[in-house]
TORZAVEX-519514 format. One record per residue (C-alpha): residue in one letter; z, y, x. Coordinates in steps of 0.001 Angstrom, whole numbers. Layout:
+----+---------+---------+---------+
| aa |      c3 |      c2 |      c1 |
+----+---------+---------+---------+
|  A |       Z |       Y |       X |
...
+----+---------+---------+---------+
This chain:
+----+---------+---------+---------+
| aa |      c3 |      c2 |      c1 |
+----+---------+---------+---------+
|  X |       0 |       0 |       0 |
|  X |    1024 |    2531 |    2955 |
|  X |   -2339 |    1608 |    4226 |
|  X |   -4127 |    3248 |    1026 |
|  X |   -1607 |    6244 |      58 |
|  X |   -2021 |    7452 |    3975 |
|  X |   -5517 |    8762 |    3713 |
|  X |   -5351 |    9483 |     185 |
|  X |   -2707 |   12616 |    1594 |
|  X |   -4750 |   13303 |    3948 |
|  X |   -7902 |   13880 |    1994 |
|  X |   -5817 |   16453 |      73 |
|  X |   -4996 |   18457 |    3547 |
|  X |   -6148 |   21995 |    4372 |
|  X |   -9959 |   22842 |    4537 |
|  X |  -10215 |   26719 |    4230 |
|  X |  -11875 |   27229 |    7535 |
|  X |  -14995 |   25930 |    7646 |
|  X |  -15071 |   23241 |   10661 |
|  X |  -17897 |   22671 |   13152 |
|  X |  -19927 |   20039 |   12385 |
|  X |  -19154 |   17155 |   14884 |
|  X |  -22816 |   15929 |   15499 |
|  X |  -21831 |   14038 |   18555 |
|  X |  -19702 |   11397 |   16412 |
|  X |  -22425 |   11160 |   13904 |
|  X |  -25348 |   10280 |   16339 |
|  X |  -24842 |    5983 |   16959 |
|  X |  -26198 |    6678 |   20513 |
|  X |  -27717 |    3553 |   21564 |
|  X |  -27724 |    1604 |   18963 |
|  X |  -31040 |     397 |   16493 |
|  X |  -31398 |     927 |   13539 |
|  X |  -30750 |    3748 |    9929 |
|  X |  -27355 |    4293 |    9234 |
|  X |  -26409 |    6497 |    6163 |
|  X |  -22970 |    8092 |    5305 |
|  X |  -22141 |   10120 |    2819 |
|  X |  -18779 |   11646 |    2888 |
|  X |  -16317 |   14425 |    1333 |
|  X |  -13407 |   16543 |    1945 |
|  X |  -10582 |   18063 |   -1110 |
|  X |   -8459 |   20646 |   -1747 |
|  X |   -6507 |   21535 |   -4817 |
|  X |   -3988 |   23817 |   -6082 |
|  X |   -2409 |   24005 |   -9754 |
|  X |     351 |   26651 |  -11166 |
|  X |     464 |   30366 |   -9826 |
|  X |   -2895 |   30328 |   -8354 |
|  X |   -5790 |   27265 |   -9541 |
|  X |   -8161 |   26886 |   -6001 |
|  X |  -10111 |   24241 |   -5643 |
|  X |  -11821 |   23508 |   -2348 |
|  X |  -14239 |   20783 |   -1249 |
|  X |  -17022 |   19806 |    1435 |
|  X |  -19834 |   17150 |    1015 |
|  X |  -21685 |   15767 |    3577 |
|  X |  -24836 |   13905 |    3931 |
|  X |  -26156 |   12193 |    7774 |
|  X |  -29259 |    9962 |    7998 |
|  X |  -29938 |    8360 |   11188 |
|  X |  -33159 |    6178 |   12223 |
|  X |  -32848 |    5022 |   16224 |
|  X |  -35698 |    2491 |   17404 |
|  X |  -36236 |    1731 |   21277 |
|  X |  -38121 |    5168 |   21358 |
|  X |  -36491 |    7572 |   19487 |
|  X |  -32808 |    8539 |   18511 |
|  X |  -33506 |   10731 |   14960 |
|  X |  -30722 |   12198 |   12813 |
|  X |  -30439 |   14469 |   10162 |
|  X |  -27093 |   15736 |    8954 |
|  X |  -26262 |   18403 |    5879 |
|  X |  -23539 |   19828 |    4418 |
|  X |  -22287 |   22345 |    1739 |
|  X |  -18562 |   23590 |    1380 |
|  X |  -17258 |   25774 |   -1740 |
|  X |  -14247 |   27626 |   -2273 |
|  X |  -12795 |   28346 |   -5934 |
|  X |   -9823 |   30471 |   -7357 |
|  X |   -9198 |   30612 |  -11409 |
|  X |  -12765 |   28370 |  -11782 |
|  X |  -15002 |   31456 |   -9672 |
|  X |  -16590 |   30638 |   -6732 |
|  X |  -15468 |   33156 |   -4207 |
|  X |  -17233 |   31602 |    -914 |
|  X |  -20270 |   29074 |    -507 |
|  X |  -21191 |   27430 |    3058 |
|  X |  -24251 |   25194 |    4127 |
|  X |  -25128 |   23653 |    7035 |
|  X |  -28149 |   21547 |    7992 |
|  X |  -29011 |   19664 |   11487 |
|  X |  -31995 |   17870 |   12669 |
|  X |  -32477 |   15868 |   15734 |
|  X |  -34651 |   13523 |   18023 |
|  X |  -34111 |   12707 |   20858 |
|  X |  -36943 |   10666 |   23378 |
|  X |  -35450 |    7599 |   24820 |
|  X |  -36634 |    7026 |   28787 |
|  X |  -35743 |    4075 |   30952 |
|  X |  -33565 |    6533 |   33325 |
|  X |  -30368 |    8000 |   32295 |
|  X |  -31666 |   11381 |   30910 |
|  X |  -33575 |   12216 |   27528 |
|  X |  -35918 |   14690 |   26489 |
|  X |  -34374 |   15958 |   22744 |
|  X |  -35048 |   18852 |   20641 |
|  X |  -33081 |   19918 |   18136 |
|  X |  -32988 |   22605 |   14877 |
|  X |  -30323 |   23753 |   12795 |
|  X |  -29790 |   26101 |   10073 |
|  X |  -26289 |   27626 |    9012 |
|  X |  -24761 |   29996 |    5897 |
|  X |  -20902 |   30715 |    6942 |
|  X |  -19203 |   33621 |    5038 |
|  X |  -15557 |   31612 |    6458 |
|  X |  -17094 |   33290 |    9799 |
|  X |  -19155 |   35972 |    8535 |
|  X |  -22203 |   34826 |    8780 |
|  X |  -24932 |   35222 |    6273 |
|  X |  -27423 |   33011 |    7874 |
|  X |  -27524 |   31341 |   11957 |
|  X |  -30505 |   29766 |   12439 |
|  X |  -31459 |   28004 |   15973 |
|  X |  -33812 |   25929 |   17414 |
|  X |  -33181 |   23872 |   21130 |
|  X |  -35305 |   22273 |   23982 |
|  X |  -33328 |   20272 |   26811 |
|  X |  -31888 |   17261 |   28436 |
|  X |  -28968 |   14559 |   27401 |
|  X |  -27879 |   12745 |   30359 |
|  X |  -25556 |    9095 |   29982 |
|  X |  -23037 |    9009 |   32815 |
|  X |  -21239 |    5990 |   31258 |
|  X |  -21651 |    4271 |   27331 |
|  X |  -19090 |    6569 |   26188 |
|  X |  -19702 |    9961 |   28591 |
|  X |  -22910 |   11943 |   27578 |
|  X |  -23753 |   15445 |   29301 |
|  X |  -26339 |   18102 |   27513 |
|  X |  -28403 |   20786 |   29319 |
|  X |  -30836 |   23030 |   26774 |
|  X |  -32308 |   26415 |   26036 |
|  X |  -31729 |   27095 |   22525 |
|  X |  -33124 |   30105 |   20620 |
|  X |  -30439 |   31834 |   18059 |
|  X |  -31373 |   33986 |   15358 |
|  X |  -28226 |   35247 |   13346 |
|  X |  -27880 |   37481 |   10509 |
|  X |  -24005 |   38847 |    9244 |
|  X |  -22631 |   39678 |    6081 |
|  X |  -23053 |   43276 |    6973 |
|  X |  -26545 |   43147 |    7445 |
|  X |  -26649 |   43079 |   11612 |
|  X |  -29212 |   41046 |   12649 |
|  X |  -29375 |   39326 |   16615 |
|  X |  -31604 |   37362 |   18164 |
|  X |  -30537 |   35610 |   21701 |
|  X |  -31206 |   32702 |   23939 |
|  X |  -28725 |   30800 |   25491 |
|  X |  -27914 |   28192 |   27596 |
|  X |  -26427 |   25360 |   25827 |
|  X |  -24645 |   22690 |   27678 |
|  X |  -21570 |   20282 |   26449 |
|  X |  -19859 |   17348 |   27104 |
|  X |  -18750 |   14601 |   24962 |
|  X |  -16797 |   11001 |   25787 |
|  X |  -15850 |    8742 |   22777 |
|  X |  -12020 |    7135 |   23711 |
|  X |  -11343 |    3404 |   21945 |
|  X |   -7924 |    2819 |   20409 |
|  X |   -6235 |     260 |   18786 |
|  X |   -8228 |   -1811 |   16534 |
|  X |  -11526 |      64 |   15916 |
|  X |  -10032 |    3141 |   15787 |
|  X |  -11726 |    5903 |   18206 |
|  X |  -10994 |    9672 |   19243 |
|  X |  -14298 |   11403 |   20024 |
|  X |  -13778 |   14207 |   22055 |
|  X |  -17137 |   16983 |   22217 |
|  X |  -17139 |   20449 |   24163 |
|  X |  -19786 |   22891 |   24032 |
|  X |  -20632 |   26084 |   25991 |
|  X |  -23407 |   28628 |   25295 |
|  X |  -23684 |   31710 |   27471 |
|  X |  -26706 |   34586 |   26619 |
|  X |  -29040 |   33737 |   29014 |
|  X |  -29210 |   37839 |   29697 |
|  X |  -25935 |   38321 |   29590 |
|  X |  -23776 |   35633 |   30590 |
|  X |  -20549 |   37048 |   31121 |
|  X |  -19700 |   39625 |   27780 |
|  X |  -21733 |   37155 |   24990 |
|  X |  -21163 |   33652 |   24805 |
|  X |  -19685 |   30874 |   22344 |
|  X |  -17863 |   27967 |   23212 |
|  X |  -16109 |   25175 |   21426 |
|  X |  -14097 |   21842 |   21189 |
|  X |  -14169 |   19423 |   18899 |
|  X |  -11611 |   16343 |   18756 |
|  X |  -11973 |   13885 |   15758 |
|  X |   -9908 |   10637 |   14893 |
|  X |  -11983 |    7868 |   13053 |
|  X |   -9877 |    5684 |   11230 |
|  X |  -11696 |    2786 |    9721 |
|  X |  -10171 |    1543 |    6348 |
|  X |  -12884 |   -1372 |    5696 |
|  X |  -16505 |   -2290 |    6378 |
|  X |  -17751 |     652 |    4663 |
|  X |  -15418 |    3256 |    4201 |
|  X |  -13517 |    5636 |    6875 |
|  X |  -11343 |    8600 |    7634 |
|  X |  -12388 |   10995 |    9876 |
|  X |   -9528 |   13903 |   11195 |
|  X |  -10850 |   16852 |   12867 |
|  X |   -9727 |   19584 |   14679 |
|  X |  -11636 |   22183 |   16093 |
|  X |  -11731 |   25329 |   17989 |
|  X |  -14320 |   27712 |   18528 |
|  X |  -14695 |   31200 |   20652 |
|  X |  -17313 |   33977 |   20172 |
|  X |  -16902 |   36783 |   22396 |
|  X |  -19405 |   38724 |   20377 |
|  X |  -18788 |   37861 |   16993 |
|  X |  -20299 |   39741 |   13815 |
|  X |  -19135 |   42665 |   12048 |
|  X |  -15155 |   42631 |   12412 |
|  X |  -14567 |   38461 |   12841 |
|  X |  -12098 |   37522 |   14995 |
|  X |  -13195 |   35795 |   18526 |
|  X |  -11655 |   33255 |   17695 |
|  X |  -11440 |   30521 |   15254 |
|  X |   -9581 |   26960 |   14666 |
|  X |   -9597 |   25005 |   11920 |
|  X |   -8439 |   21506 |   10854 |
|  X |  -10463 |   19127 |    8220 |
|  X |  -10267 |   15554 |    6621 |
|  X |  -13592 |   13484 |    5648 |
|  X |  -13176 |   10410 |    3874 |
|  X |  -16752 |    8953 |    4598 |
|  X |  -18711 |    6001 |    2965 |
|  X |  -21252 |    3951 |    5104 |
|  X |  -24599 |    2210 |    3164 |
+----+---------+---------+---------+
């Protein structure tokens, strides 16, 4: 029973900040074949104030012995008193070009509406290299083009440098901790605008099919939009169901 009423609590835990999407723990680097999960995240609160918060999430992945594909969306709302106060979306795409060393050619697009962060609309679009130091240890290199639009109407276009890190950490059982860090500098100015982030999430299988994933996550923009913080952390259940 403890086994059931555990992540039943924890689906109910705190979503307001909009996490970053974990696409490293989503990818099933190295392995063949299409993998679909579906998964979502709830929040709920009844008396003084009724909010309702929740996150769906869709990934698709299709690896054969030449390319790694995935595709990953997602779309968060935030209620009070049955209004919809905030609306995110997020969307993902991916392939990456298997080679018989241990680096990959992969490209990548993606395509994000944050009010949590003040943004109206990021949209980027990447070029680079993924490079396998062990099974479980995977380094990125890329150029990446970002065009970003806030809430206030400032629009920015940049490139960057993109490069992160990511090592996947077995526990007991088939439980994992997937750790994922990510730094992206302005290519013209490298030392007043960049963004960087880290991303730790607990998978806790609960059968065949079905999972927990905890997240926690931590991100820094040192030129943020209109009057955002620099900083931003944020803390997320997903109960997610494999077909």
């Amino acid at each position: 029973m403890k086994n059931i009423v555990l992540p039943l609590l924890l689906i109910t835990a705190n979503i307001y900040s909009q996490p970053i999407v974990n696409i490293e723990n989503l990818r099933y680097s190295g392995e063949i074949g299409v993998f679909k999960s579906a998964g979502i995240s709830f929040n709920g609160s009844r008396g003084n104030e009724d909010r309702d918060d929740y996150s769906l999430n869709f990934t698709y992945v299709n690896n054969n012995e030449i390319v790694e594909s995935l595709f990953t969306a997602s779309k968060s709302e935030r209620t009070k008193d049955d209004i919809i106060e905030d609306e995110s979306s997020f969307f993902h795409g991916r392939l990456l070009f298997k080679s018989e060393k241990n680096n990959n050619l992969e490209t990548y697009i993606q395509s994000s509406r944050n009010p949590f962060q003040s943004y109206k609309e990021r949209n980027l679009v990447g070029l680079g290299y993924r490079f396998s130091i062990s099974k479980d240890q995977k380094i990125g290199l890329s150029i990446m083009h970002e065009d970003e639009q806030s809430l206030g109407g400032t629009t920015k276009q940049v490139e960057r440098l993109n490069l992160y890190f990511s090592r996947v950490f077995a526990l007991e059982g088939k439980n994992s901790l997937s750790a994922s860090f990510f730094y992206q500098p302005s290519i013209k100015d490298i030392d007043s605008d960049y963004k960087a982030s880290g991303l730790m999430t607990l998978n806790l299988p609960i059968s065949e099919n079905f999972s927990l994933d905890v997240q926690l996550s931590s991100s820094v923009d040192n030129d943020p939009p209109d009057l955002s913080k620099k900083s931003n952390h944020s803390f997320s259940t997903n109960f997610r169901y494999k077909f």
